[in-house]
C-alpha positions in Angstrom: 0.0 0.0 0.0 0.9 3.5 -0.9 0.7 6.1 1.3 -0.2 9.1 -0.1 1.3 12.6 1.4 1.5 15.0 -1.3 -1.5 17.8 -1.9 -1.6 17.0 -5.1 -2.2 13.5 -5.2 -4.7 14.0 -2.5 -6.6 16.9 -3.7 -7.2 14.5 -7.1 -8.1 11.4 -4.7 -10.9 14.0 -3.1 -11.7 15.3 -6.5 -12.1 11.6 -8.0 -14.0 10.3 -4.7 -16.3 12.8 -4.9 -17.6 11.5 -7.9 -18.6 8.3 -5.9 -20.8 9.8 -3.3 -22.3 8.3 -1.3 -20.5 5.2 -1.3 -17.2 7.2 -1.0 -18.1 9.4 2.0 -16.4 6.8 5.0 -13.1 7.6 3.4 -13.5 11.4 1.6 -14.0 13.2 5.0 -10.4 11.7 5.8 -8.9 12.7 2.6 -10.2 16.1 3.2 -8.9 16.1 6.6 -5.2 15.2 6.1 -5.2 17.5 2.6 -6.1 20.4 5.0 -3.1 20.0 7.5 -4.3 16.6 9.4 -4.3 17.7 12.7 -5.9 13.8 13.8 -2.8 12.4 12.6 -4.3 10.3 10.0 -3.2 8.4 6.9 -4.5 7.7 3.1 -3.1 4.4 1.7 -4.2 3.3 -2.1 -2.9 0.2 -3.6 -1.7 1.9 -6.6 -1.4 5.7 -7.8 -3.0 7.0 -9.8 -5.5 4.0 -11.2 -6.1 2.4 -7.5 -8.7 0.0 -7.0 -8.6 0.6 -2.9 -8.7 4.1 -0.2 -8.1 3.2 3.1 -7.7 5.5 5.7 -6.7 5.2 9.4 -4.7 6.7 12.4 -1.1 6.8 11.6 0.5 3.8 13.5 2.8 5.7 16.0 -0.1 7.6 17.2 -2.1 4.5 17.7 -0.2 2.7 21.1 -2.8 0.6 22.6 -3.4 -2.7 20.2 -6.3 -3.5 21.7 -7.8 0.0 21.3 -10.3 -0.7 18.4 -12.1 3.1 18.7 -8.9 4.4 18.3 -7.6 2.0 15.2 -11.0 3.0 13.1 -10.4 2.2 9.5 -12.7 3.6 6.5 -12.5 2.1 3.1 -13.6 2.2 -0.1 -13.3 -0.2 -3.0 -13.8 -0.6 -6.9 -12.8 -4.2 -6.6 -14.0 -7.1 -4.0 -10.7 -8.5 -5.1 -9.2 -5.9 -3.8 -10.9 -5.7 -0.4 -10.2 -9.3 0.1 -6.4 -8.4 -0.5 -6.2 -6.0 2.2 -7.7 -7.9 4.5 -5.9 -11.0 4.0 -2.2 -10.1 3.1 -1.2 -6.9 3.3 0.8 -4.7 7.1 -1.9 -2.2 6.3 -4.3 -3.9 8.6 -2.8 -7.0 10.8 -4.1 -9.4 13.0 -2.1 -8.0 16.4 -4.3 -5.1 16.7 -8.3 -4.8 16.9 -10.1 -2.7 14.7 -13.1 -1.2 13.2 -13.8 -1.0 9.2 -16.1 1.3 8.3 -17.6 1.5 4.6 -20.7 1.7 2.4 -20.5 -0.8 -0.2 -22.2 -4.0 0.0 -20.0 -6.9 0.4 -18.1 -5.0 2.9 -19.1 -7.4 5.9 -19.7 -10.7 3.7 -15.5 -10.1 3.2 -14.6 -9.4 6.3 -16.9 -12.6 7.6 -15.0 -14.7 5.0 -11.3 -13.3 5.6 -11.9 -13.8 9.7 -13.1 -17.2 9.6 -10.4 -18.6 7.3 -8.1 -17.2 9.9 -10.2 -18.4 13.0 -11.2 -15.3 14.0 -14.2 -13.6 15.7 -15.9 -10.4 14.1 -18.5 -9.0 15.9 
């Protein structure tokens, strides 16, 4: 995953997500945020720049100390591709098994992935 710092790149990401509303709104207010100084520490991670096929966006690592915490690791998404979803979740640092978390997001499929990726790993989603 790419993280994305410079205004540029993010003020096309907002321009490009904003086409998408509604679906898009979990993850544009984020984008917004860290284009207009990011005072809540957060990230914007695509899989690829400029054609991605996944926005995720969450509190910058360093900032986040308590693993268990899952308020405070609060990811959004939003995807183009189930495929690309199911990547995330199953094989990339971006979002790992040693810390809790919340994934917030739109789309349908969104839960039906996260059901899927947590049982093949033995896990427990509530």
């Amino acid at each position: 995953m790419l993280i994305l710092r410079c205004p540029a790149q993010l003020q096309l990401l907002e321009e490009t997500l904003q086409k998408s509303l509604p679906t898009t709104l979990p993850v544009l207010g984020t984008v917004m945020t860290v284009a207009r100084g990011n005072p809540a520490s957060h990230e914007v991670l695509v899989d690829s720049w400029p054609h991605f096929s996944i926005v995720l966006t969450r509190l910058r690592p360093e900032d986040h100390r308590d693993p268990r915490d899952y308020y405070a690791n609060q990811l959004s998404v939003f995807y183009r591709d189930k495929g690309a979803l199911q990547a995330l979740l199953e094989g990339t640092e971006a979002v790992t098994q040693e810390r809790a978390f919340q994934i917030m997001g739109m789309q349908d499929g969104l839960d039906e992935a996260v059901q899927e990726v947590a049982s093949a790993r033995g896990l427990k989603v509530e």
